[in-house]
mmJSON file of the N, C-alpha and C atoms, coordinates in Angstrom:
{"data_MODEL":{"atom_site":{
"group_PDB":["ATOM","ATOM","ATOM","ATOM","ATOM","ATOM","ATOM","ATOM","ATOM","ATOM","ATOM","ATOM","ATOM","ATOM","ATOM","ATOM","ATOM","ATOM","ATOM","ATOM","ATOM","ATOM","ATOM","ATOM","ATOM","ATOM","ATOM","ATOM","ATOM","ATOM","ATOM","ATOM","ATOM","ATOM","ATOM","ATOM","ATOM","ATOM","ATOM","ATOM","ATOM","ATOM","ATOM","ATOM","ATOM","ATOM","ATOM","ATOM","ATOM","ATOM","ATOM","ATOM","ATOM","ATOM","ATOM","ATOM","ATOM","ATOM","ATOM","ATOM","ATOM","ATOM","ATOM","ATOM","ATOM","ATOM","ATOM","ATOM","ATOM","ATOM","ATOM","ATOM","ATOM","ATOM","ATOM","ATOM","ATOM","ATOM","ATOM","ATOM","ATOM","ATOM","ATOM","ATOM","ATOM","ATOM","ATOM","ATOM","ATOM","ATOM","ATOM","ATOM","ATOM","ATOM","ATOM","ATOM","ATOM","ATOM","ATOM","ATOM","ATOM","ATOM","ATOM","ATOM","ATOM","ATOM","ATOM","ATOM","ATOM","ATOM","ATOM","ATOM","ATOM","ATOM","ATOM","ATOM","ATOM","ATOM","ATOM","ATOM","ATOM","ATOM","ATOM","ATOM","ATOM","ATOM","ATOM","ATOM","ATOM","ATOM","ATOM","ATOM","ATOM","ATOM","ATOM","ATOM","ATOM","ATOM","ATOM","ATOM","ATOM","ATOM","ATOM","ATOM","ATOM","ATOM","ATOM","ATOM","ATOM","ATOM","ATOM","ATOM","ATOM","ATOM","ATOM","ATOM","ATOM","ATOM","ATOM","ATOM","ATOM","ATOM","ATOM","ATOM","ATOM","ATOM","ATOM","ATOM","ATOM","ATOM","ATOM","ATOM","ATOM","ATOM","ATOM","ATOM","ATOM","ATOM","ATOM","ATOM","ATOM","ATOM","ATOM","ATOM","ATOM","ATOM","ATOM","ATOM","ATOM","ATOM","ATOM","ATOM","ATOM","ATOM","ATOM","ATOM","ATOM","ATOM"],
"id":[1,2,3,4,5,6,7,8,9,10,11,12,13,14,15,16,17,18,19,20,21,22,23,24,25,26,27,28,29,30,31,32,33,34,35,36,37,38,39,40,41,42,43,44,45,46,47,48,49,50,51,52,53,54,55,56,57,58,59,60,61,62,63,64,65,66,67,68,69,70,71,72,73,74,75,76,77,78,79,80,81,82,83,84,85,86,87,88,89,90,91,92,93,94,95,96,97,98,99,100,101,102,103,104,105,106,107,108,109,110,111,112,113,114,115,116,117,118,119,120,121,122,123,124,125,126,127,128,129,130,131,132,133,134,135,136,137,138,139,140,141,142,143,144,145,146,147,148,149,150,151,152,153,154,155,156,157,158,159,160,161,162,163,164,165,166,167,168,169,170,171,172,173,174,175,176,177,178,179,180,181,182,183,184,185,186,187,188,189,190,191,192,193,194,195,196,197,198],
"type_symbol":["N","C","C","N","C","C","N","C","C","N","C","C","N","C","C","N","C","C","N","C","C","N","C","C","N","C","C","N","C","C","N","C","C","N","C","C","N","C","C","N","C","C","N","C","C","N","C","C","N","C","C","N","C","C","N","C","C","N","C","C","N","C","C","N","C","C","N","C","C","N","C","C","N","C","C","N","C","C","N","C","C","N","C","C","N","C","C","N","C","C","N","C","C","N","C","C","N","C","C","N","C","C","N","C","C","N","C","C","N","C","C","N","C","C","N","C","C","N","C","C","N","C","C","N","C","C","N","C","C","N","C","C","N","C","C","N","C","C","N","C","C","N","C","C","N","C","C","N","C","C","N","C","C","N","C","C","N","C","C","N","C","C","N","C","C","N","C","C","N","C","C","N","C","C","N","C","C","N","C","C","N","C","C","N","C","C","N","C","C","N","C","C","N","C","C","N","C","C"],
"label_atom_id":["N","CA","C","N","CA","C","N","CA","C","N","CA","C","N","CA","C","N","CA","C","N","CA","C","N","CA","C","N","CA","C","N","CA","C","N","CA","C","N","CA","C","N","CA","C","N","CA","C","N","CA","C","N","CA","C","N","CA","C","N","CA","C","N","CA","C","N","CA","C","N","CA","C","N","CA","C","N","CA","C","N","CA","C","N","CA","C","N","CA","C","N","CA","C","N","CA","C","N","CA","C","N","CA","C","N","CA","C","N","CA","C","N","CA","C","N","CA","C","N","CA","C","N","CA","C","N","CA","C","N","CA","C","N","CA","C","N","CA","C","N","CA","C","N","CA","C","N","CA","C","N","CA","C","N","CA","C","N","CA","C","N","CA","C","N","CA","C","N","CA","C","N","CA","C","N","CA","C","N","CA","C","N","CA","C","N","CA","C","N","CA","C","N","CA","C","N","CA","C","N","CA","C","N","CA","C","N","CA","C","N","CA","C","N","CA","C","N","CA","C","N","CA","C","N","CA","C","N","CA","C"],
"label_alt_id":[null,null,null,null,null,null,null,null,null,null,null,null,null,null,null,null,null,null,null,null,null,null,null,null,null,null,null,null,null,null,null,null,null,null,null,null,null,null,null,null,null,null,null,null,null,null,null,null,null,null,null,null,null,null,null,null,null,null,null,null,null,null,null,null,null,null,null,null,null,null,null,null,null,null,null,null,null,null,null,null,null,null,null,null,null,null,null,null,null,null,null,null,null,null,null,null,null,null,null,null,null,null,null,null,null,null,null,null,null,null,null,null,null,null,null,null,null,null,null,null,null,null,null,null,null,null,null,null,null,null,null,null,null,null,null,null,null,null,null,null,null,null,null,null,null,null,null,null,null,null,null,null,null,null,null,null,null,null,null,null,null,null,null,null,null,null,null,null,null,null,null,null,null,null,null,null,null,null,null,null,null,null,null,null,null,null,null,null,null,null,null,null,null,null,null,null,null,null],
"label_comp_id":["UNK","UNK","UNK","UNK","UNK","UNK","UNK","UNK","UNK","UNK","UNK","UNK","UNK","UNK","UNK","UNK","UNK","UNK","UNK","UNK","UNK","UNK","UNK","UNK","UNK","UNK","UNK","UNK","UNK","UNK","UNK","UNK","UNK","UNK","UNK","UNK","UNK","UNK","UNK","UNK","UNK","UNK","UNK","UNK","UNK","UNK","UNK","UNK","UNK","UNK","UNK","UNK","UNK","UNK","UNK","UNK","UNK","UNK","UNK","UNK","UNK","UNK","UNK","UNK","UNK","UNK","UNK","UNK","UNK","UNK","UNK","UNK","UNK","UNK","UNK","UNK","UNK","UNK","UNK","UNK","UNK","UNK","UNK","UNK","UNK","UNK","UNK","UNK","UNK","UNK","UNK","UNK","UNK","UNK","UNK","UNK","UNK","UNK","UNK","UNK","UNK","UNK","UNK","UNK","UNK","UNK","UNK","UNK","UNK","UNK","UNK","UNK","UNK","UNK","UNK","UNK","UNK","UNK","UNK","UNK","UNK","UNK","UNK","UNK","UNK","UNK","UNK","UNK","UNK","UNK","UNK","UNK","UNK","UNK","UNK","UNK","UNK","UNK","UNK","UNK","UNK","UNK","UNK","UNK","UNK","UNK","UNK","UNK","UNK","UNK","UNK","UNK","UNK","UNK","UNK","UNK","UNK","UNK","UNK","UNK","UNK","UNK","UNK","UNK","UNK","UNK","UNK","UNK","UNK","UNK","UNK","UNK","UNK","UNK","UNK","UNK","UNK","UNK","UNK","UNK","UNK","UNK","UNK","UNK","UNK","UNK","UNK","UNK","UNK","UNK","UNK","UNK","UNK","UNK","UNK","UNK","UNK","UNK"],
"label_asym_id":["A","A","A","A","A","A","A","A","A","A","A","A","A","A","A","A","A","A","A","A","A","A","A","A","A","A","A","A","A","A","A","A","A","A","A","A","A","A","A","A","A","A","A","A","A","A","A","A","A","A","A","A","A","A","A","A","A","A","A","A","A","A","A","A","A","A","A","A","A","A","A","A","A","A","A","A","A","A","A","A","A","A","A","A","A","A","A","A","A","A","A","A","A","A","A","A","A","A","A","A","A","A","A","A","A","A","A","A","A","A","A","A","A","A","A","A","A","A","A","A","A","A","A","A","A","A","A","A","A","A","A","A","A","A","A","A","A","A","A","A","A","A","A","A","A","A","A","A","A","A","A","A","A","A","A","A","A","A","A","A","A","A","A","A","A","A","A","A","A","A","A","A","A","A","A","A","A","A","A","A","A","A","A","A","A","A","A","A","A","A","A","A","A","A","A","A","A","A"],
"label_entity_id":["1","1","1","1","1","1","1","1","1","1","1","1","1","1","1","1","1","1","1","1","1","1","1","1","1","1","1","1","1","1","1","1","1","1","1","1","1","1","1","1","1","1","1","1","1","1","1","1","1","1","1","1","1","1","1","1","1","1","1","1","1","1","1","1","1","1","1","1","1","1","1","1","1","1","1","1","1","1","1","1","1","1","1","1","1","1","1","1","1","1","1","1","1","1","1","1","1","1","1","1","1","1","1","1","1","1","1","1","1","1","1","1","1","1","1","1","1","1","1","1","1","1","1","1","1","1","1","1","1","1","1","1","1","1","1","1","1","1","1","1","1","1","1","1","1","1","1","1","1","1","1","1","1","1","1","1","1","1","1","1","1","1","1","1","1","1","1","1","1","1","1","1","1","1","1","1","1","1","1","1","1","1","1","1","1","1","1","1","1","1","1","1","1","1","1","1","1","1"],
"label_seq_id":[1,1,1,2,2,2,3,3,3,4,4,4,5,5,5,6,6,6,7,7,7,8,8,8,9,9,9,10,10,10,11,11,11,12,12,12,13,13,13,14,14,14,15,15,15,16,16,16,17,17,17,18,18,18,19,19,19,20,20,20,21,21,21,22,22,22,23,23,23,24,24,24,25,25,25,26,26,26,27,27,27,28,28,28,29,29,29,30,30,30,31,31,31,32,32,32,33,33,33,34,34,34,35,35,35,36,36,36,37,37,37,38,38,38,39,39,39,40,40,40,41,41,41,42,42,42,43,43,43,44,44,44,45,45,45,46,46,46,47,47,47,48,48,48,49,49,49,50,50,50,51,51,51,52,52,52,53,53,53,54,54,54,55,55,55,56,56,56,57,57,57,58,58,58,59,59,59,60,60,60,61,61,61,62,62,62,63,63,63,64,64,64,65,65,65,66,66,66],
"pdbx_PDB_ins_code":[null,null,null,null,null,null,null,null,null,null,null,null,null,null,null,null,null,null,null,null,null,null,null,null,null,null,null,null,null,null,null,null,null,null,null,null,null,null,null,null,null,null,null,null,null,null,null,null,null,null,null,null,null,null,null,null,null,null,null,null,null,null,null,null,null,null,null,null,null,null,null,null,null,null,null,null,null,null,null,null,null,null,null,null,null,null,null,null,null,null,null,null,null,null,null,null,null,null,null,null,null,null,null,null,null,null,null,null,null,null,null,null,null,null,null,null,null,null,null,null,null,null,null,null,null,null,null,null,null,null,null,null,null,null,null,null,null,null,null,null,null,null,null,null,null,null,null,null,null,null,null,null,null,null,null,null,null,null,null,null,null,null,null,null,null,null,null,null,null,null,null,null,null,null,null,null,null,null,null,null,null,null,null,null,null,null,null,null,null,null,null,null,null,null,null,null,null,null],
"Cartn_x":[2.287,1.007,1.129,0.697,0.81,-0.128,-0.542,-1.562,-1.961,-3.424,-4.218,-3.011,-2.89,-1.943,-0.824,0.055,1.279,1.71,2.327,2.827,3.362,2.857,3.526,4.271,5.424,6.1,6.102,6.427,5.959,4.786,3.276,2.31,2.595,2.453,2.542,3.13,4.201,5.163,4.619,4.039,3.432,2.224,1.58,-0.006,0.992,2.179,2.611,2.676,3.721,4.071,3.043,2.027,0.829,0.102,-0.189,-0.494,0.502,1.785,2.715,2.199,2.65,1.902,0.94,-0.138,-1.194,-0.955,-0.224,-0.449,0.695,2.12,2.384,1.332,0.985,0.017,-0.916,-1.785,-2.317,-1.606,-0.799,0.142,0.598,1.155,1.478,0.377,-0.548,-1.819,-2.389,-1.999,-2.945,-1.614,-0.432,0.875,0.772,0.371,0.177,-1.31,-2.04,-3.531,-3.404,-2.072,-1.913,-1.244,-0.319,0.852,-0.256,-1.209,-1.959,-2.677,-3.375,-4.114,-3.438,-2.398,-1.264,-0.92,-0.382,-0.042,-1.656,-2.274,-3.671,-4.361,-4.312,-4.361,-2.981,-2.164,-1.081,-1.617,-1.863,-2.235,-3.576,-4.384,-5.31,-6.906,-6.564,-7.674,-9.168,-9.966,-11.064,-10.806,-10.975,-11.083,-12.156,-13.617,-14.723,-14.299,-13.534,-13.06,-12.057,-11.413,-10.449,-11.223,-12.268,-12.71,-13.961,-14.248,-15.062,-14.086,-13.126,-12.119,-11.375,-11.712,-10.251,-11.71,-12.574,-13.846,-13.219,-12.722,-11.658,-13.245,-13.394,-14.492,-13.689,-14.729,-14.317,-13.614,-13.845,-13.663,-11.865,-11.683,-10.528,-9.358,-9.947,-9.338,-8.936,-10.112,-9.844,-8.557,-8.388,-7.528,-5.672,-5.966,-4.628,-4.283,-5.992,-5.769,-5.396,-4.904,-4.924,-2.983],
"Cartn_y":[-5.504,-5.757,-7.018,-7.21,-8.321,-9.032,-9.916,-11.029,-11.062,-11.304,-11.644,-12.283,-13.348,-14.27,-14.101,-12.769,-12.313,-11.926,-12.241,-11.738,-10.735,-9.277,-8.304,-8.138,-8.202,-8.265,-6.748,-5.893,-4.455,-4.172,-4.595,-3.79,-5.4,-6.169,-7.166,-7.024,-6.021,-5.69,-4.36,-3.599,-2.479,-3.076,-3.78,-3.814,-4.838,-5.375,-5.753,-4.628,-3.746,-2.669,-1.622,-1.81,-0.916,-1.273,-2.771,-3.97,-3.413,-4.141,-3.566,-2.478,-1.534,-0.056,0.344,-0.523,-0.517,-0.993,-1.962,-3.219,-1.908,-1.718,-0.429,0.5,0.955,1.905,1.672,0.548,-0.061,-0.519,-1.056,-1.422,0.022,0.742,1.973,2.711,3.276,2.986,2.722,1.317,0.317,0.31,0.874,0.62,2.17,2.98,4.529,4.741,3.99,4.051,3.417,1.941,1.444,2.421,3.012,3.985,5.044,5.833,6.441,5.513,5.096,4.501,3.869,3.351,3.447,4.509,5.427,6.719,7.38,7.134,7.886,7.192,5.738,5.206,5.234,5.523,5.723,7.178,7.894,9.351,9.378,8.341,8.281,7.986,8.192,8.322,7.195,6.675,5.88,4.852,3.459,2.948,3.791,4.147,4.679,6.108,6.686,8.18,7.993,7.447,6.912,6.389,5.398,4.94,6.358,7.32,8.35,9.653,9.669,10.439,9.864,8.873,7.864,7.814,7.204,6.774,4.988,4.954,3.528,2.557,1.614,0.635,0.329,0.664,0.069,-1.08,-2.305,-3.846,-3.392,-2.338,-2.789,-1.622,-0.769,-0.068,-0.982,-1.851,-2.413,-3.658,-3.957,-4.808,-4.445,-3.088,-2.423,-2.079,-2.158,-1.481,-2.838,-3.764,-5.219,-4.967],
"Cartn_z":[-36.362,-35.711,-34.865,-33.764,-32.404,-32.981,-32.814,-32.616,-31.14,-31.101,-29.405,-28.74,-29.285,-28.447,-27.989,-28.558,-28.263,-27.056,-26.404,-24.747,-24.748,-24.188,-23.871,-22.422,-22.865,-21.791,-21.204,-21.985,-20.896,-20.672,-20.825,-20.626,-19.089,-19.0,-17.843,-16.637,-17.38,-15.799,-15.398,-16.354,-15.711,-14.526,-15.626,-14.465,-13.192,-13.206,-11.687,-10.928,-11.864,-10.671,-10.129,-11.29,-10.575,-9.342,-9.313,-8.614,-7.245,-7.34,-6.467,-5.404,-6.276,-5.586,-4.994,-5.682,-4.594,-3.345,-3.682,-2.177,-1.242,-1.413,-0.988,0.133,-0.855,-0.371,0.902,0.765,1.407,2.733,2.467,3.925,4.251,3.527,4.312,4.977,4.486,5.5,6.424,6.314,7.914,9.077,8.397,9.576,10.335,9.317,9.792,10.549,10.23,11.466,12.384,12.748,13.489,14.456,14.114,15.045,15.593,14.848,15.192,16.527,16.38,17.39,18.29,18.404,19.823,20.528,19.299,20.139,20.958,20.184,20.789,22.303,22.405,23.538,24.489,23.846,25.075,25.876,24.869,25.809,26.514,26.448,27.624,26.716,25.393,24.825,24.837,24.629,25.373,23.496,23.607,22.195,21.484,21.889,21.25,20.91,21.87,21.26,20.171,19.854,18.579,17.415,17.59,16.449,16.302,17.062,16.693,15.535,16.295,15.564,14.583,14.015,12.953,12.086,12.33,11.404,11.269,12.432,12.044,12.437,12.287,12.915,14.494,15.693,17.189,17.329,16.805,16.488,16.068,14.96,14.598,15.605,16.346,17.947,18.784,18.73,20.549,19.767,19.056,18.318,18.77,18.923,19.611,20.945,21.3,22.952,24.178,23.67,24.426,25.146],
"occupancy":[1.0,1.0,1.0,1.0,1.0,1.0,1.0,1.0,1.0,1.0,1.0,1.0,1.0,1.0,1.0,1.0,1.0,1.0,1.0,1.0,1.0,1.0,1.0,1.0,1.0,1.0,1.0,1.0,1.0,1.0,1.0,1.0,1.0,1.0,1.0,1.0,1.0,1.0,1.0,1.0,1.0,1.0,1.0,1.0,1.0,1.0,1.0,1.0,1.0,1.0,1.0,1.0,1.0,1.0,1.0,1.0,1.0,1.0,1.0,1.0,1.0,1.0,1.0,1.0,1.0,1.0,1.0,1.0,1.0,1.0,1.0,1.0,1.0,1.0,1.0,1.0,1.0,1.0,1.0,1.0,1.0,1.0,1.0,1.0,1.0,1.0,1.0,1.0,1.0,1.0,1.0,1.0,1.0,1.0,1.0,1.0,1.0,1.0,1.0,1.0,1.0,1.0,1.0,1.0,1.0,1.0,1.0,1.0,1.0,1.0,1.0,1.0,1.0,1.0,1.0,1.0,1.0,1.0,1.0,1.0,1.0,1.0,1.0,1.0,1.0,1.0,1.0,1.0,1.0,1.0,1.0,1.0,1.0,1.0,1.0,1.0,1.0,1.0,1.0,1.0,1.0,1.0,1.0,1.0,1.0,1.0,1.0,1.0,1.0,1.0,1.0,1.0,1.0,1.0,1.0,1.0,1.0,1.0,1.0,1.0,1.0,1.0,1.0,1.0,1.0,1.0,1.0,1.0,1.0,1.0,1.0,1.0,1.0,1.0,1.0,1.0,1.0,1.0,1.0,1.0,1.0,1.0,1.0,1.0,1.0,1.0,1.0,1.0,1.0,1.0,1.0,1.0,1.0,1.0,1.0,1.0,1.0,1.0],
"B_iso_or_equiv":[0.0,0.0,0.0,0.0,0.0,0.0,0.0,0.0,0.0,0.0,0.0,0.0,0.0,0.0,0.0,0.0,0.0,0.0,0.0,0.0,0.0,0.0,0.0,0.0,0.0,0.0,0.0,0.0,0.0,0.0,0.0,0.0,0.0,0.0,0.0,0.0,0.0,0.0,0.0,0.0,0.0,0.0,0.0,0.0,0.0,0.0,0.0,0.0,0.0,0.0,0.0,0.0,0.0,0.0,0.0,0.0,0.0,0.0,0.0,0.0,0.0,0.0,0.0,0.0,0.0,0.0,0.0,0.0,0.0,0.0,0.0,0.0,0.0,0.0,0.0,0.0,0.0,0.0,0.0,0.0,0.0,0.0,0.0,0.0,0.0,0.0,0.0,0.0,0.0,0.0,0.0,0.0,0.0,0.0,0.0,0.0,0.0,0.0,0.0,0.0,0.0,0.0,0.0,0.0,0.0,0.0,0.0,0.0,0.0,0.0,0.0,0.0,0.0,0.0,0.0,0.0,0.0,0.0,0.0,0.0,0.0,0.0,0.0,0.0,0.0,0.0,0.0,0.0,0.0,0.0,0.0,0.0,0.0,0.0,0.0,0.0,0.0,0.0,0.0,0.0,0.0,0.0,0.0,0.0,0.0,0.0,0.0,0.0,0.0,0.0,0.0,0.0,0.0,0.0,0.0,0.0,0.0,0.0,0.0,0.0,0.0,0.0,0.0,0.0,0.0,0.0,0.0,0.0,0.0,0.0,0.0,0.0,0.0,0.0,0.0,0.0,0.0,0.0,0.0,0.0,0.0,0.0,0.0,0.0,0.0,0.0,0.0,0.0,0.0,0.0,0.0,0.0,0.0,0.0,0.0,0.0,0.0,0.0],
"pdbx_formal_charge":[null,null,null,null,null,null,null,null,null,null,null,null,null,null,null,null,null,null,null,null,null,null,null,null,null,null,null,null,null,null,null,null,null,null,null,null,null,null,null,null,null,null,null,null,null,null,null,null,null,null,null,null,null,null,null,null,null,null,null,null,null,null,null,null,null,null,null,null,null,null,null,null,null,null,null,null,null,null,null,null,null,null,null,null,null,null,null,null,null,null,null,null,null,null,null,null,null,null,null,null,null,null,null,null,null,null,null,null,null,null,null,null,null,null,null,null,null,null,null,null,null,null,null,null,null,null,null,null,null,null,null,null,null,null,null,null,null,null,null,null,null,null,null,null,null,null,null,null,null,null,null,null,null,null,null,null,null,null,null,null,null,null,null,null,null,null,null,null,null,null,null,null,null,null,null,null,null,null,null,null,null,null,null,null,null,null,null,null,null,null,null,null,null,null,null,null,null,null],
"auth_seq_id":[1,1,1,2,2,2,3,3,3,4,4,4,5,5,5,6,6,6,7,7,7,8,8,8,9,9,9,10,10,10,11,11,11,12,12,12,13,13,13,14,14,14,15,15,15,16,16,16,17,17,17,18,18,18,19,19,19,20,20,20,21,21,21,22,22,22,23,23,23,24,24,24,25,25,25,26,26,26,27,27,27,28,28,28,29,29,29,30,30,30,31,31,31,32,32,32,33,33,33,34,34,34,35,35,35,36,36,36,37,37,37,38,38,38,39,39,39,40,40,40,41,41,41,42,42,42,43,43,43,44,44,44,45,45,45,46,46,46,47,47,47,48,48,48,49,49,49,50,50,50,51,51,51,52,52,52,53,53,53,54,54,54,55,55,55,56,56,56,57,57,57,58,58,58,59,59,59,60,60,60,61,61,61,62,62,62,63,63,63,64,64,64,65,65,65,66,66,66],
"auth_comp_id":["UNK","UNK","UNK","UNK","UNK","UNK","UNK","UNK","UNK","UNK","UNK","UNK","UNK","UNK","UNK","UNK","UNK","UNK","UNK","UNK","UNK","UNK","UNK","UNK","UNK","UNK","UNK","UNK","UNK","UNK","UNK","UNK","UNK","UNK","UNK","UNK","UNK","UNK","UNK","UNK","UNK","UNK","UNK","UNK","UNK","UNK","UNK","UNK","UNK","UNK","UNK","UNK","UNK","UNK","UNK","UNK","UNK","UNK","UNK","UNK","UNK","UNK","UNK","UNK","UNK","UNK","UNK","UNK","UNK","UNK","UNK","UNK","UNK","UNK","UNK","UNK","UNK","UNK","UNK","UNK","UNK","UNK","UNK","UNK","UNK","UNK","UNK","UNK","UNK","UNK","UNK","UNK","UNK","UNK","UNK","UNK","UNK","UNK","UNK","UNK","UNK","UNK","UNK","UNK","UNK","UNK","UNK","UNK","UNK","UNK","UNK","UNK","UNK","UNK","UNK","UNK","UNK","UNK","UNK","UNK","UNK","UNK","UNK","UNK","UNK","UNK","UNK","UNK","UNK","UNK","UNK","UNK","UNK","UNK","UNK","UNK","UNK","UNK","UNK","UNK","UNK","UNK","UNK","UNK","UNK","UNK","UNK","UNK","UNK","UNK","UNK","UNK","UNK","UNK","UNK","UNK","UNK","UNK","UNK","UNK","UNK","UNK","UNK","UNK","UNK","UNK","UNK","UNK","UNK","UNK","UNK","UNK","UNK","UNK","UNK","UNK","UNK","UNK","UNK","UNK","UNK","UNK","UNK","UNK","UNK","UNK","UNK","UNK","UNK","UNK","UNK","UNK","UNK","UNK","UNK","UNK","UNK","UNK"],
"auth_asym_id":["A","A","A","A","A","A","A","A","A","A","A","A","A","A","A","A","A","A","A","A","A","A","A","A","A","A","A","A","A","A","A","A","A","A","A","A","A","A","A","A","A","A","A","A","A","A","A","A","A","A","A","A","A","A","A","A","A","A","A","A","A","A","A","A","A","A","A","A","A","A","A","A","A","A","A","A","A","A","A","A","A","A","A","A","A","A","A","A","A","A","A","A","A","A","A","A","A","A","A","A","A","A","A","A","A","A","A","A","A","A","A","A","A","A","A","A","A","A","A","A","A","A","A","A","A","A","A","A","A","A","A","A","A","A","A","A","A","A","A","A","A","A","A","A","A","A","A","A","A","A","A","A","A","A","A","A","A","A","A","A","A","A","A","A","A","A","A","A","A","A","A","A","A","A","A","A","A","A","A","A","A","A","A","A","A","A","A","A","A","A","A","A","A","A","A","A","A","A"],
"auth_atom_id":["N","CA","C","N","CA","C","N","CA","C","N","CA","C","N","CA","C","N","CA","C","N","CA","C","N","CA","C","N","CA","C","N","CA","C","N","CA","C","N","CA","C","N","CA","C","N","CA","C","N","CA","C","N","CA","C","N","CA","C","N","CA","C","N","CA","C","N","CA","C","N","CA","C","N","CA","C","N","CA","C","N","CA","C","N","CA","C","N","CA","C","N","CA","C","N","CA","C","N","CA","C","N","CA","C","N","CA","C","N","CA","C","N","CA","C","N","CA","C","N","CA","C","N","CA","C","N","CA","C","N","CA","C","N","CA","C","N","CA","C","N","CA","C","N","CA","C","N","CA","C","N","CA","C","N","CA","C","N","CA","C","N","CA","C","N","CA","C","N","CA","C","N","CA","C","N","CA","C","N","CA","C","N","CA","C","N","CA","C","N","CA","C","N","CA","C","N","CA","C","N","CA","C","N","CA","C","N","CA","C","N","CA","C","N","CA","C","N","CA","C","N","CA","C","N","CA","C","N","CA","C"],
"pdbx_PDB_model_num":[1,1,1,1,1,1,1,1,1,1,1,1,1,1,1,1,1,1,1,1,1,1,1,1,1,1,1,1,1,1,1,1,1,1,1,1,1,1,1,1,1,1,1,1,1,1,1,1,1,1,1,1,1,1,1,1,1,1,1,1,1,1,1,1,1,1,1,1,1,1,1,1,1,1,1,1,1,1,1,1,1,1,1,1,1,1,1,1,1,1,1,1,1,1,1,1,1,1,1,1,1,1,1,1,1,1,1,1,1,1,1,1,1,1,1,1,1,1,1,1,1,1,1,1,1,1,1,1,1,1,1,1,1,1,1,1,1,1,1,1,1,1,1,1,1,1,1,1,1,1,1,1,1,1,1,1,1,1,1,1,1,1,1,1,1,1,1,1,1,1,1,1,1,1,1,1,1,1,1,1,1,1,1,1,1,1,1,1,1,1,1,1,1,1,1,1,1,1]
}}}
């Protein structure tokens, strides 16, 4: 039986790597809506027609279209 005070060293590295993974995720994400919304203004598209079609916020379109 552990005591409160006992350091689990595997349940600690789990919640990192879960932690981890999120952050992962998240960046993979915002790098894949970024490419999206380049490629989409390279082909002519308007910032407001992108943030209509992404559901992205306008503010964070025109952030790419510079």
């Amino acid at each position: 039986m552990y005591s409160l005070y006992e350091y689990n060293f595997k349940s600690h590295m789990n919640s990192i790597r879960e932690e981890a993974l999120e952050d992962g995720i998240t960046i993979g994400e915002e790098r894949g809506s970024e490419r999206l919304i380049k490629s989409m203004l390279g082909k002519g598209k308007s910032p407001e027609e992108i943030a209509d079609l992404t559901d992205v916020p306008l503010a964070d379109v025109l952030k790419y279209s510079k």
